[in-house]
C-alpha positions as CSV (number, residue, x, y, z in Angstrom):
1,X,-10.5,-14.3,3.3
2,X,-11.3,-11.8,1.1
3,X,-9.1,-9.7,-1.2
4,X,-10.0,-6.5,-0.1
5,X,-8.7,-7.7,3.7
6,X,-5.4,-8.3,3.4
7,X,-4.2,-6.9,6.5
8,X,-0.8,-7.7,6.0
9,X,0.9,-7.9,3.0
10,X,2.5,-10.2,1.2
11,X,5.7,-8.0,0.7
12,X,6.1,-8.4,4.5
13,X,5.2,-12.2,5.1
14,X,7.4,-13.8,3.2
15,X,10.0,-12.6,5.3
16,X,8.7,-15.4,8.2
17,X,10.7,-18.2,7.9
18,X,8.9,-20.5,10.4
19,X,6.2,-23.1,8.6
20,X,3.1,-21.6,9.2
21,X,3.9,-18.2,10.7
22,X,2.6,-16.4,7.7
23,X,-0.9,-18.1,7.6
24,X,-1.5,-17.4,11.2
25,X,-0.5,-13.8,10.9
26,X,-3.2,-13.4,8.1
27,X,-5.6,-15.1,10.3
28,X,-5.0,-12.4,13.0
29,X,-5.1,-10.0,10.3
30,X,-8.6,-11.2,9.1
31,X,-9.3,-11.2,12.5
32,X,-8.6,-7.5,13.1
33,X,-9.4,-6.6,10.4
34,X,-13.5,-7.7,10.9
35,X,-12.9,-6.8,14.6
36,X,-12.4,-2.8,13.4
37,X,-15.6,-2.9,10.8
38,X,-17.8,-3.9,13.5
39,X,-16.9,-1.4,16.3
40,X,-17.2,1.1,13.2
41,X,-13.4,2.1,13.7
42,X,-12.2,4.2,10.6
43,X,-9.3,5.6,10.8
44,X,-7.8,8.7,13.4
45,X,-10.3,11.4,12.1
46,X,-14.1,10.3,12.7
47,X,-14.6,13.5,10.4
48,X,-12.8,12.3,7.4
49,X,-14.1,10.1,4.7
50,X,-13.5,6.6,5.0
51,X,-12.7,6.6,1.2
52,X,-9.7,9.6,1.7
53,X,-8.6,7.9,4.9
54,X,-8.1,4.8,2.4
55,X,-6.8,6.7,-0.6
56,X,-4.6,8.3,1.7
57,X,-2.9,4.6,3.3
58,X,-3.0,3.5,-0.5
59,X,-0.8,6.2,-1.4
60,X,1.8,5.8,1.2
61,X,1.6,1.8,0.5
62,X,2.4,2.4,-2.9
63,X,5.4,5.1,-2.0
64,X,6.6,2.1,0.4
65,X,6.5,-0.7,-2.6
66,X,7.9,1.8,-5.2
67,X,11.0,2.0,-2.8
68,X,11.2,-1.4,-2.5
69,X,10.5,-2.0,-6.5
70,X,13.4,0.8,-7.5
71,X,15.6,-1.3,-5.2
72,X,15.2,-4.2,-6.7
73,X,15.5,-2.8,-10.1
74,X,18.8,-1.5,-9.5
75,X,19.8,-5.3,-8.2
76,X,18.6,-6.7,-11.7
77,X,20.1,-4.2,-13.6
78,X,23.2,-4.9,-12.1
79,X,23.3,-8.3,-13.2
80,X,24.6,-9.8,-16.5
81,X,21.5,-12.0,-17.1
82,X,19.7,-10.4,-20.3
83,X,16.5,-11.9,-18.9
84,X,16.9,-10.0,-15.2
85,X,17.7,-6.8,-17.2
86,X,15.2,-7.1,-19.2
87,X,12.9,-7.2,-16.3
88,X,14.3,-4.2,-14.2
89,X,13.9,-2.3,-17.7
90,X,9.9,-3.1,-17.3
91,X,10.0,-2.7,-13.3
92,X,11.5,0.7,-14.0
93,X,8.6,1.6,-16.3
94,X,6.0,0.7,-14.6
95,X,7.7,2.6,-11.5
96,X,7.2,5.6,-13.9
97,X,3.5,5.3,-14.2
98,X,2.6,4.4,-10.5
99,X,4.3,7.3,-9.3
100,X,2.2,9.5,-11.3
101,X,-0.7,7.6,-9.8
102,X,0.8,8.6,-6.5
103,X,0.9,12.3,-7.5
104,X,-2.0,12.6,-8.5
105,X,-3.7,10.6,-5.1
106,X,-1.4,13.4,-3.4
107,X,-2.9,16.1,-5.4
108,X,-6.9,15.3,-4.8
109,X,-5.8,14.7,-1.2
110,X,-3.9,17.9,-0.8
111,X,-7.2,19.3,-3.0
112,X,-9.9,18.0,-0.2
113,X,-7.6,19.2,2.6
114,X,-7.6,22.8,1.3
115,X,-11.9,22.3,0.9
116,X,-12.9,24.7,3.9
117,X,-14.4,23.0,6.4
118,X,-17.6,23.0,8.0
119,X,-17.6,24.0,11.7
120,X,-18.9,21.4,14.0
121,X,-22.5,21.9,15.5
């Protein structure tokens, strides 16, 4: 399996509680995943570039994780552990900077979107 195919992501496996479960949903994910590069299937809009259609699902992953990193942020930074504090301080920082990575993927998408298009022959 190869880095760049990891159809599902970790942030959702390890939610499966049954032995196994996990590895055999990455194996379907592999799976599809290989299934869609070789029938050529990229994304809803043949006319877009793959690379947007990919910059465009990186961005709403990220938006998804950061959600899920502020929440757990909050959690540590509620507790009275120094060391769990500490780490929700650094969490929260880094929450900073990948939401400007975010804007900015928003802002060259929203850029190529204005881009007039050609009209179709």
């Amino acid at each position: 399996m190869s880095d760049l195919q990891l159809t599902f992501r970790e942030a959702f496996l390890w939610r499966l509680g049954q032995p196994g479960a996990a590895g055999t949903l990455r194996a379907f994910g592999d799976l599809l995943f290989d299934l869609l590069n070789e029938g050529c299937q990229w994304g809803t809009d043949s006319d877009e570039d793959s690379i947007l259609g990919e910059l465009r699902a990186h961005a709403q992953d990220f938006a998804h994780t950061l959600a899920d990193m502020e929440r757990l942020a909050e959690h540590l930074h509620d507790s009275d552990d120094e060391e769990e504090t500490a780490l929700a301080d650094r969490i929260s920082g880094w929450i900073g900077r990948i939401s400007l990575v975010i804007l900015d993927m928003h802002r060259r998408l929203e850029c190529h979107d204005e881009e007039p298009k050609e009209p179709k022959p």
